[in-house]
Every structure is written in C-alpha cells, then in structure tokens.
C-alpha positions as MATLAB code, in Angstrom:
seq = 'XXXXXXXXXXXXXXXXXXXXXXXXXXXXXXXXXXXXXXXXXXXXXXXXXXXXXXXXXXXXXXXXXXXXXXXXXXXXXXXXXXXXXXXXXXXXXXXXXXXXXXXXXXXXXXXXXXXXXXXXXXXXXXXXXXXXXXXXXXXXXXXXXXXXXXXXXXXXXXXXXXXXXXXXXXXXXXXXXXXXXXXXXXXXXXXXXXXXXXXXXXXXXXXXXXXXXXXXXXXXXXXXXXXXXXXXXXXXXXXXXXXXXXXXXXXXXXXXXXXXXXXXXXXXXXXXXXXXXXXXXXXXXXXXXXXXXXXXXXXXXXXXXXXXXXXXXXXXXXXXXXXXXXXXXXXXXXXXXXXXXXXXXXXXXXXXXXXXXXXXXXXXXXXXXXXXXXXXXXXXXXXXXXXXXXXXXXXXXXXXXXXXXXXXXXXXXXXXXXXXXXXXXXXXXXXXXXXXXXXXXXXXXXXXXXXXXXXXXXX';
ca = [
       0.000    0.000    0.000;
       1.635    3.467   -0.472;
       3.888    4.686    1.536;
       3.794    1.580    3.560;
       5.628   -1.341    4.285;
       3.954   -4.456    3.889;
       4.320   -6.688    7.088;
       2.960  -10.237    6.211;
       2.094  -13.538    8.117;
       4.289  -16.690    7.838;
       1.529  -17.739    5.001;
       2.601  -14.701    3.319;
      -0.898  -12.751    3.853;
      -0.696   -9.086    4.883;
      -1.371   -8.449    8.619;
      -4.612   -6.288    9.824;
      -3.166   -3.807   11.768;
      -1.915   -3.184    7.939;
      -5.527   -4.275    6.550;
      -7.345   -1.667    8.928;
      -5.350    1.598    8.201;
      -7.271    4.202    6.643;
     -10.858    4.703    6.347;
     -11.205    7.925    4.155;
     -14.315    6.856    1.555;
     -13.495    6.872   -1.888;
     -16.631    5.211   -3.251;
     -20.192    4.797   -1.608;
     -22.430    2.562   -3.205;
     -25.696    2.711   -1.662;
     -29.233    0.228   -2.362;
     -27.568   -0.149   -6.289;
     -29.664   -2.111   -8.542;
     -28.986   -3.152  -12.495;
     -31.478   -5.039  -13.977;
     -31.921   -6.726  -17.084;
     -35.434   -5.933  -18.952;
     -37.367   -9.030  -19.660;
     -39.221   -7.403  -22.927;
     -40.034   -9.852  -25.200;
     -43.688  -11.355  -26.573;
     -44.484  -12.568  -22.956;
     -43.432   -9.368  -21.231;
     -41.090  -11.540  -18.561;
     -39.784   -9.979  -15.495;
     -36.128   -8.589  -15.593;
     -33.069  -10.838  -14.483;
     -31.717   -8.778  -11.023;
     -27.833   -9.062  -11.480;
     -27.342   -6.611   -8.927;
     -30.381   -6.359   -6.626;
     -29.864   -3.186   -3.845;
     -26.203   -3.633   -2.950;
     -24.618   -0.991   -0.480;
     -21.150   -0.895    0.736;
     -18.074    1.354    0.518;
     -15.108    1.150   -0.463;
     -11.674    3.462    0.877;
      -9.007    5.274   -0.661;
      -5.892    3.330   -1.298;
      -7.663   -0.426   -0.587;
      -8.361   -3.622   -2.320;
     -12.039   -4.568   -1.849;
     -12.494   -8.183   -3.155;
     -15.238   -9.478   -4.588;
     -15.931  -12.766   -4.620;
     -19.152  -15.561   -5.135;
     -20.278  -18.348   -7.582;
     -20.302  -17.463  -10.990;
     -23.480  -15.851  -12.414;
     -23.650  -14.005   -8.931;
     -23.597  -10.105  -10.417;
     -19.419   -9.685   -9.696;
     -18.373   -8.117  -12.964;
     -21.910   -6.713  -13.648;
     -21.575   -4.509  -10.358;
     -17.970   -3.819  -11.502;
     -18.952   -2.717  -14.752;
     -21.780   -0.654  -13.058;
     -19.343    0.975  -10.610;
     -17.510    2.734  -13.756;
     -20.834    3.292  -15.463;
     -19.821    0.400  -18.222;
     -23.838   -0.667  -17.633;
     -26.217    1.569  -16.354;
     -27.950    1.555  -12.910;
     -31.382    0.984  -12.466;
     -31.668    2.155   -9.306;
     -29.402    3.627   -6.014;
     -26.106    5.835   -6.167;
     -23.002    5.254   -6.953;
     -21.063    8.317   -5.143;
     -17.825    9.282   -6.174;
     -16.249   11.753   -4.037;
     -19.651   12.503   -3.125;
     -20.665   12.672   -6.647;
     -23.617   10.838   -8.080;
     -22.178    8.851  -11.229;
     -24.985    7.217  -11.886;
     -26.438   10.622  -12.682;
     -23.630   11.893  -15.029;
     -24.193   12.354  -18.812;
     -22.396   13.856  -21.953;
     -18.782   15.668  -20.850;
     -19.001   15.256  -17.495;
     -19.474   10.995  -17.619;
     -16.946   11.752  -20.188;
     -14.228   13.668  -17.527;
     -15.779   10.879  -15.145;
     -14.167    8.307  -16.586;
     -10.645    9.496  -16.028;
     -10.566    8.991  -12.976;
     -11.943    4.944  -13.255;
     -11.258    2.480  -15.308;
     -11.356   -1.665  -15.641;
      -8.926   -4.501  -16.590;
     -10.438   -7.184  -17.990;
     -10.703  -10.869  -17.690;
      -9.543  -12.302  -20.802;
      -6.437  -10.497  -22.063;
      -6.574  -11.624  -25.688;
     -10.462  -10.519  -25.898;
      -9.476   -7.151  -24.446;
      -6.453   -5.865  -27.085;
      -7.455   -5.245  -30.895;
      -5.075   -7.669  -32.642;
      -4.968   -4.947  -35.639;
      -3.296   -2.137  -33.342;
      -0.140   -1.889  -32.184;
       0.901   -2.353  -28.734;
       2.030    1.494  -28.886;
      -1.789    2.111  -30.259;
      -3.175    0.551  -27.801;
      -1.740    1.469  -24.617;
      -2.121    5.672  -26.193;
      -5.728    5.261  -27.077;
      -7.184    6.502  -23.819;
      -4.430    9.771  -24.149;
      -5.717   10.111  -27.874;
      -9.569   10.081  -26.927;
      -8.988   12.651  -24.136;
      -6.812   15.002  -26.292;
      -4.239   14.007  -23.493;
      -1.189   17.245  -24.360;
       1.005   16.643  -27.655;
       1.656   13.524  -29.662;
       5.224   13.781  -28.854;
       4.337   13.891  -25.013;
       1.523   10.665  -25.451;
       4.227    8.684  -27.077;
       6.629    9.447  -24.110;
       3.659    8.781  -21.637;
       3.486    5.172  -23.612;
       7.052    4.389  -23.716;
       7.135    5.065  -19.422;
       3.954    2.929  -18.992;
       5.314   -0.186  -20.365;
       8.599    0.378  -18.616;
       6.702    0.538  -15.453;
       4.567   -2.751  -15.831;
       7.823   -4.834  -16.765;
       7.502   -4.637  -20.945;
      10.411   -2.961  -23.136;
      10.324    0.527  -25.348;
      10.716   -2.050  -28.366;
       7.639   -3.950  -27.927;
       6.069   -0.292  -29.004;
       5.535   -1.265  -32.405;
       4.639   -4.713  -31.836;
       1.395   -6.217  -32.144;
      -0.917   -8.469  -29.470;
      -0.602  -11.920  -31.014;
       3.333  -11.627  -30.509;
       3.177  -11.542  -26.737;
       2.254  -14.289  -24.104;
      -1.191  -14.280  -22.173;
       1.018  -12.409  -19.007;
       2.748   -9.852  -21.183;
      -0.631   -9.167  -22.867;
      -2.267   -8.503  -19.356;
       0.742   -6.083  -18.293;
      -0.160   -4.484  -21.802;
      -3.684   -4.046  -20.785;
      -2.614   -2.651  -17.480;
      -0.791   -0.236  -18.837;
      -3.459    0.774  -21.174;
      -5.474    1.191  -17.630;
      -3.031    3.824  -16.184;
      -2.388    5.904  -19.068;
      -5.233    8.710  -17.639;
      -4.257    8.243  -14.227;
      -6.912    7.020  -12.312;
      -7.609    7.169   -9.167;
     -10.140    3.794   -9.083;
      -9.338    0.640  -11.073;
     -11.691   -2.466  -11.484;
      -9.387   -5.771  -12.027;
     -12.093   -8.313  -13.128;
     -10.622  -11.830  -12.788;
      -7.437  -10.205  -14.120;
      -5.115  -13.487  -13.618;
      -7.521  -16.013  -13.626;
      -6.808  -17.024  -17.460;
      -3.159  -17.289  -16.441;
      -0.471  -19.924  -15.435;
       0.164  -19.961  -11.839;
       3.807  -18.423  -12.256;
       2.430  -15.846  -14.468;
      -0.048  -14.914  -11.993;
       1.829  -14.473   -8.821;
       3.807  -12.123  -11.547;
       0.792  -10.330  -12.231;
      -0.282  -10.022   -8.547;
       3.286   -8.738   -7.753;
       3.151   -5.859  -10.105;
      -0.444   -4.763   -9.316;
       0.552   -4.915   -5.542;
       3.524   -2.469   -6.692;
       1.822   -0.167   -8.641;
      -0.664    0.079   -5.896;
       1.886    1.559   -3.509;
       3.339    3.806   -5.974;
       0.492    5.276   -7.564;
      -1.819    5.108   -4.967;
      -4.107    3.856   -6.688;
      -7.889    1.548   -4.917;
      -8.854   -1.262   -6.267;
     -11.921   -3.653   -6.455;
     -10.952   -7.082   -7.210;
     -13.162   -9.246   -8.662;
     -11.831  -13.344   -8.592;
     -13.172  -16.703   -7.766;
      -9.121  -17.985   -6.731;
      -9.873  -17.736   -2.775;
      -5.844  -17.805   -2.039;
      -5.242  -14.764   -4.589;
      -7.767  -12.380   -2.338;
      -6.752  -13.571    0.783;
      -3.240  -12.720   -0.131;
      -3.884   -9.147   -1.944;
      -7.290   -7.995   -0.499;
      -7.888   -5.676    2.255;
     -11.445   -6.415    2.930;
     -13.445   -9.197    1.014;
     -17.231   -8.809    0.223;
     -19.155  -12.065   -0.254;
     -21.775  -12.028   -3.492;
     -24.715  -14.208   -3.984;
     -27.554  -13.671   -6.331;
     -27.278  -10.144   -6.767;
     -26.610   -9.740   -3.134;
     -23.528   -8.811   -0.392;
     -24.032  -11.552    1.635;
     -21.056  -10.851    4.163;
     -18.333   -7.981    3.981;
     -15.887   -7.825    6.477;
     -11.515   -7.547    6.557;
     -10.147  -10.577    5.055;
      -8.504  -12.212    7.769;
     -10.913  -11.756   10.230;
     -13.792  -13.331    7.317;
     -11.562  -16.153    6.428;
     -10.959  -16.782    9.844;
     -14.107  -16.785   11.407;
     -16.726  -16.674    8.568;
     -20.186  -15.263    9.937;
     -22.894  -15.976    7.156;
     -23.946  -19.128    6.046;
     -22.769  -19.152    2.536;
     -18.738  -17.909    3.182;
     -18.833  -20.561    5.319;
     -19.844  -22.825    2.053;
     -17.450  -21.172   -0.023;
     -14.518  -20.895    1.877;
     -15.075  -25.104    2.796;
     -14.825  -25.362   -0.693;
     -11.143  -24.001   -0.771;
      -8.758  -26.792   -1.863;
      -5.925  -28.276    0.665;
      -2.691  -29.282    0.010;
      -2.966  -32.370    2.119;
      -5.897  -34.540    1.705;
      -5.124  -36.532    5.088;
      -6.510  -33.526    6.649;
      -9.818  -33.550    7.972;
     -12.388  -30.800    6.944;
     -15.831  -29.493    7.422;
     -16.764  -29.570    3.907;
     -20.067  -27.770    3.392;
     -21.949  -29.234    0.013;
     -24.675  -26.594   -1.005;
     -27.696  -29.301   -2.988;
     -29.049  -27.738   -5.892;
     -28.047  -24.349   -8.338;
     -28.519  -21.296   -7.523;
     -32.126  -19.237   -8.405;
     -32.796  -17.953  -11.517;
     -32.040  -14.361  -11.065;
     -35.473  -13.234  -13.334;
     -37.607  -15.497  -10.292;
     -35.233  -14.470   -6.873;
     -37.032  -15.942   -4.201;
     -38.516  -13.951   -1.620;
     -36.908  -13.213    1.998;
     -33.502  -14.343    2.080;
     -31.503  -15.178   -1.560;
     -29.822  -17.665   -0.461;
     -32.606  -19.875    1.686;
     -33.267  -22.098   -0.914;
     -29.830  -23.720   -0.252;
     -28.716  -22.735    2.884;
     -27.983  -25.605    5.075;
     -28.712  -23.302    8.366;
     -31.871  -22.593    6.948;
     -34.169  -21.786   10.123;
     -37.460  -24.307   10.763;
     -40.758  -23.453   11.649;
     -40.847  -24.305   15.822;
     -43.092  -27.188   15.061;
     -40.668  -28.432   12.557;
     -37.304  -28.321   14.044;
     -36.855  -31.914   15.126;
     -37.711  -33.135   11.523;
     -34.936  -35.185    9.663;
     -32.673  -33.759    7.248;
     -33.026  -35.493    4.505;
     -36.733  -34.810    4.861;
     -36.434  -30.874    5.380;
     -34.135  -31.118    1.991;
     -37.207  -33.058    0.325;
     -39.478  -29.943    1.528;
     -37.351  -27.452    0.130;
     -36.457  -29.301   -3.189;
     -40.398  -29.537   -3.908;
     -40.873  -25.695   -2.830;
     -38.393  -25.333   -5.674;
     -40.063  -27.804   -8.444;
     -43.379  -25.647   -7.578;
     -41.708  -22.527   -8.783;
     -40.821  -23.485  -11.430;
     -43.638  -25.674  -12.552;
     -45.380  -22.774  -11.820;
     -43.242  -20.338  -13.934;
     -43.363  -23.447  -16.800;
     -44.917  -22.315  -20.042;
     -47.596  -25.142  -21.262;
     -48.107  -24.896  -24.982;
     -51.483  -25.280  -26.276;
     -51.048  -28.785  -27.234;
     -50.194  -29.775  -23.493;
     -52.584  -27.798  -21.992;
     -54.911  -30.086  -24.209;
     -52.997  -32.724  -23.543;
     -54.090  -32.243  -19.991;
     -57.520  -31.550  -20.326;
     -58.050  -35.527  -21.819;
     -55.554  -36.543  -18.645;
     -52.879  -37.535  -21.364;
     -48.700  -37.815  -20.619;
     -47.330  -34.435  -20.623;
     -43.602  -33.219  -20.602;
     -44.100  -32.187  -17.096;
     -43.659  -35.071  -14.520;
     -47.118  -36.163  -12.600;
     -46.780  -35.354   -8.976;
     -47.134  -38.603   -7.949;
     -43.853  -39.700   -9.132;
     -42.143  -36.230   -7.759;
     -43.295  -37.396   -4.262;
     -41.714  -40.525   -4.895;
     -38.672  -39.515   -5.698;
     -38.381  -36.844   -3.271;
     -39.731  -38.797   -0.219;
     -40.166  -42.397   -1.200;
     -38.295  -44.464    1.407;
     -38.009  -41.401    4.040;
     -39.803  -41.661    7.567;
     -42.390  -38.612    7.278;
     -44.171  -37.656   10.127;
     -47.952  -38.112    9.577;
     -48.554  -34.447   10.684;
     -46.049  -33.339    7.585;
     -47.018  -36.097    5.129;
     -50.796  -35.128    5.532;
     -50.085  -31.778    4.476;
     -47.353  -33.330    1.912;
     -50.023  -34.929   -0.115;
     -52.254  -32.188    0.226;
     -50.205  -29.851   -1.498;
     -49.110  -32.542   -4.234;
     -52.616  -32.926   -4.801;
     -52.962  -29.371   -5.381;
     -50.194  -28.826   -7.849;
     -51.512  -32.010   -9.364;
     -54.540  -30.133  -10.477;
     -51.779  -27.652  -12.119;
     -52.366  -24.868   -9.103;
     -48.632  -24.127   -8.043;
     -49.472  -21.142   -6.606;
     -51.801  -22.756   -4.497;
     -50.200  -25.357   -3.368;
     -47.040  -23.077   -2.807;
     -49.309  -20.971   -0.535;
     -50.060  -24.593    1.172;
     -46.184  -25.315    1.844;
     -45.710  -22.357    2.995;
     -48.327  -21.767    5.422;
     -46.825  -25.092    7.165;
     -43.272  -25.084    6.693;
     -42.418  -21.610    5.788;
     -40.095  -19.771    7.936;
     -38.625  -16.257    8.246;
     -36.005  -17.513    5.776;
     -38.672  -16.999    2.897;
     -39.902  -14.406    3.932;
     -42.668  -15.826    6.232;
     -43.723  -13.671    9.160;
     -43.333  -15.949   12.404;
     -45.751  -13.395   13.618;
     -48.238  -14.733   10.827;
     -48.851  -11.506    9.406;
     -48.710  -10.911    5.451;
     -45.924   -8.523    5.359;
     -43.094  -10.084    3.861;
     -39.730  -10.562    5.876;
     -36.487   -9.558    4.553;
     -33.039   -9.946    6.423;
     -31.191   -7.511    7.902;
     -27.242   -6.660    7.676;
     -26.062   -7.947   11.057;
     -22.510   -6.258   12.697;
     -20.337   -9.218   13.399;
     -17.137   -9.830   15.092;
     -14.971   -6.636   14.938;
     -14.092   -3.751   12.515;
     -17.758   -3.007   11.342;
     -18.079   -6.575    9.513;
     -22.047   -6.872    8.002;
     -23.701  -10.668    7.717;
     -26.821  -10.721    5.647;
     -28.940  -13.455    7.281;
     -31.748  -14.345   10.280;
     -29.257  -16.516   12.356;
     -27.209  -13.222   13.553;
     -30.708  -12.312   15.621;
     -30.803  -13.241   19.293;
     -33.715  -15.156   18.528;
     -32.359  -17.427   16.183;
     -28.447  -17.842   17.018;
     -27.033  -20.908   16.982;
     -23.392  -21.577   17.192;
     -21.972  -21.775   13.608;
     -20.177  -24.908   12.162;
     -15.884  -24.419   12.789;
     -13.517  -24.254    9.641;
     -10.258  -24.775   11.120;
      -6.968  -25.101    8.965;
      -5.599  -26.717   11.801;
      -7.736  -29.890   11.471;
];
C-alpha cells in the first residue's frame, strides 16, 4: 500500500493492523440495482444481477469481490464505472452521483476509473499496435502533444515490466502475461484514481499470476491507486485484499476484513465457499459444506432471504425443528419444483394434452413425491399436508399449493412472518465480530443464534 511497508504472516498474507489503516471513503455505493429488462412477446420480469447492494469502499484499498459465478461480480464492476447503467441507487464518487452523469461530465468521469479485464486476448485489438493501444485513452482525451503521449506510452510499459521495443509490436506476438501487463498499462495511461481488475489473472499460469499479482501490488503503492478485485481464486484475495465482500444472487451476503472473514466466517454461505477451498494435504480432515441444488434464476429471486433455498442453516418453523434432514431437503427441493412448474410455459397442445388426462412433458406429482420422499420416515402431521399440497399442484395450481407449503413449513427464511402476518420478511445486515463486519442473514438475531459450524486449517 503506499507509503507503507507491507508486514505479512508466515503464510505470506498481509497483517490487519496493515488491513485496517485508513478509512477515508473513496466510493459509496448505496441500495444499487442493475437489472436486465425481460421485454419480449411474454413481457417476462427482468433478471436482477445486482439487486440493492450498499457498501463502501476506501481510498488506497483492495475490496475483493468474490461468489459463484453468475452471482452479479463483474456486472456490479462494470456498473461501478458506469460500463452498464444503474437501475436504481447511487453510486457516489467523491460525493458525486455517477450514476447521474451524462455527456462531458461521464466523459471527464471516466478518467478517474477504469477496468482490466478478464480475458487479455479478448481485451487488445489484434490490428493495433501495442504502442496504439496502450495511447488510445491519451488520444480520446486530447491528453497534451503527440510527442508527449508517445513518451507517456514508452514510461507505462517500462513501469509494468515490458520494453520501449515492444512499441511497435502487435498483441498476437506476446504471451497471455505480457498481454495482461499491456492491458494494465493501457489502464493507467489517464491516471486514475479507481481501477476495477475483473478476474485479471484467472486465465493465467500460476507463475504468471503471482507475476501479475506482484506488479499490481507495486503499482498500488506507488500510484496510490484503490482497487476492487473481482476473482473466484480464494488464495489470490486472501493474499492481496484488504477487505473481502461475499456475493450471492445479486446480493452482499457478508463484507468484512479478510482475515478476520476467512478466519471466522459469519454468514452461512462464506462458510460454504470458503469449505470449498482446496488443501494441500488430503489426510486432513475438513468441514466440507456441500450446497444441494443451483442457484435461483435471477429473473424469479425468491422472496426473503436469496440464499434460503440452499442454505444448510436454513431456520425451521418451531413445530418443525426436530424433523430429519433429509426430509427438510425433500421440503425445500419440492418448494423449488413448484416454482418453477409454476413459472413453466404449457403450450397449447399440453394444456390439451391435460384436459383428456394424457402424458405431458411435465412429470405427474405422484412420481415427484416418490422420488423426493419415497423411502423417508415422514411424520404423519407433515405427510398429511405433503399430499395435500401434491394434490394441489396435481390439479396444475402451483401457486396454491405453494401458498399450502408455505403456510406449514415456511419460515422467516422466505420471507414468512413468524408473527403470521402478510408482510413479507427480509433480512437484515447484522454487525459481526470486529471492525464493522455486516452478515446478511436471520441466524445473527438473538432469537435465532445458533453456534456456527468451525472451519479450522488446523484440522
């Protein structure tokens, strides 16, 4: 960090005393939303790729950003330099609404943030030179004399490792590492003040990344520069991020200092996703956390908390909390064939199909109970109102027979009021452990805390 030395742990990760220093706000994202308009003959509803984030992030840090893929990551990161447009919320800069800039003034904007991108052969026009390239920016922006951008050029390779020779060369000459130094010097030629790294090593050999992370680490300290970086390798933003913010679904699910979050994960899915995390001896035991199923379509999120349909701390109705496992999965797996039964399109030709009590693409609901709780010991209370809601959705009323499940083995998880009033529940962002870290789930409320499940690296 600039103007810093880095201290570091025996694993080589960068201590928090070093983590915590300096909280001046660079950006302030606050309930941001960018949705994707359905449209179309049927009029569909839009997919939510980013669905009311808020968070900041400070001067000089790296903010990762991490979740499964499909979770909103690079759409937020493209919305945080206005590369999509917001539906909704702010994005301050400075204390400037960017969401809200247009013509010269998103045009000055930009300066002052920019993005590297995933895929470094995608990114670089195989046609223009590596000297065309890197001046582009400086060209667009009228950036002082030609003389003076070419200059500017030749000192921005020198400073991300390449040669004043490779000016004239072109993309298809250089390796995949040498082309992602390329595209980080493109990045810097404005000087910004806010960079976006989106997966930038992930499409790299292992040597060539920990080359990669060196040099972004470097320019960090020298330019002062903040960065939000955007990766699924777990070990690559423990070792370079400052904080960590978890994504799922469109939502921050956790957001805390890394050490502290990888240490002593608070919400239900880090604690999934950092099980997940490879070990270099398999003799050692773990508490491997397997999420069942995918996750929600992002057009249909389901109500209360995103992740409840797979979360395996997923809080019971009181009458309910004794019930086996394997039968509470069975539950939730047919809450989940009901949605999307119910969201289904029947052509005319099934729907006639049906009407003479003919086979059908769609499953009978007979054999969907089978499979979901043939050979399990239900409880005659829950299998009575089992088979009352297949026979509903038998009859091709999903949305009745959801309302059925529900009303027995909803919880506040969905979005059910414990209270049984209609108003729908939606989780709260819990403080946990120190340094202002936020969880986004139920179990942080003193009603419903239960001690959470250990990852220890010592085990």
């Amino acid at each position: 960090m600039s103007g810093n030395t880095i201290e570091t742990t025996p694993n080589g990760e960068r201590n928090d005393d070093e983590r915590s220093r300096g909280r001046d706000t660079m950006v302030s994202i606050r309930d941001l939303k960018t949705y994707y308009e359905g449209g179309g003959l049927f009029d569909n509803p839009p997919v939510k790729a980013v669905d009311g984030v808020s968070f900041d992030i400070y001067r000089g840090e790296t903010l990762g950003l991490v979740g499964e893929s499909g979770c909103g990551k690079t759409t937020l990161g493209r919305t945080l330099i206005q590369l999509e447009e917001a539906t909704g919320g702010e994005v301050l800069f400075d204390d400037t609404d960017i969401t809200s800039l247009t013509g010269d003034q998103l045009y000055e904007w930009r300066r002052n943030a920019q993005m590297v991108f995933q895929d470094p052969d995608s990114s670089l026009n195989d046609r223009m030179t590596i000297g065309e390239i890197v001046r582009e920016p400086l060209d667009v922006h009228d950036w002082k004399t030609p003389r003076e951008r070419r200059n500017r050029v030749k000192k921005l390779l020198d400073q991300v490792g390449l040669a004043a020779e490779h000016y004239f060369r072109y993309p298809h000459q250089f390796s995949g590492g040498q082309r992602q130094r390329i595209g980080i010097a493109r990045t810097l030629a404005l000087n910004p003040e806010f960079i976006v790294l989106d997966e930038p090593v992930s499409a790299l050999d292992v040597s060539v990344q920990a080359e990669i992370i060196n040099l972004l680490e470097e320019l960090q300290d020298e330019l002062d520069l903040t960065y939000l970086f955007i990766a699924h390798d777990l070990s690559v933003v423990r070792h370079i991020c400052d904080r960590v913010a978890v994504m799922y679904l469109g939502n921050i699910m956790e957001i805390g200092p890394t050490e502290e979050l990888f240490n002593d994960p608070a919400n239900p899915y880090t604690h999934a996703l950092l099980s997940a995390i490879p070990r270099p001896d398999p003799t050692q035991r773990r508490d491997r956390i397997t999420l069942h199923g995918t996750p929600p379509n992002p057009r249909y999120p389901p109500s209360g908390c995103p992740f409840s349909t797979r979360c395996p701390a997923r809080i019971r109705p009181e009458a309910y909390e004794a019930l086996d496992d394997d039968v509470w999965d069975g539950i939730n797996a047919l809450r989940e064939i009901l949605r999307e039964r119910m969201r289904a399109t029947r052509s005319v030709r099934e729907r006639i199909r049906e009407r003479f009590d003919m086979e059908t693409r769609f499953a009978t609901m007979d054999e969907t109970y089978e499979e979901l709780f043939g050979g399990l010991d239900v409880p005659p209370e829950a299998e009575e109102v089992l088979q009352r809601v297949a026979d509903i959705a038998g009859d091709h009323d999903e949305r009745r027979a959801l309302d059925a499940l529900d009303e027995e083995f909803g919880s506040i998880c969905d979005g059910v009021d414990p209270d049984g009033s209609d108003e729908e529940i939606d989780p709260e962002y819990y403080t946990v452990g120190e340094n202002d870290r936020k969880s986004y789930c139920h179990r942080h409320d003193d009603g419903f805390r239960e001690p959470a499940p250990v990852l220890d690296d010592r085990h």
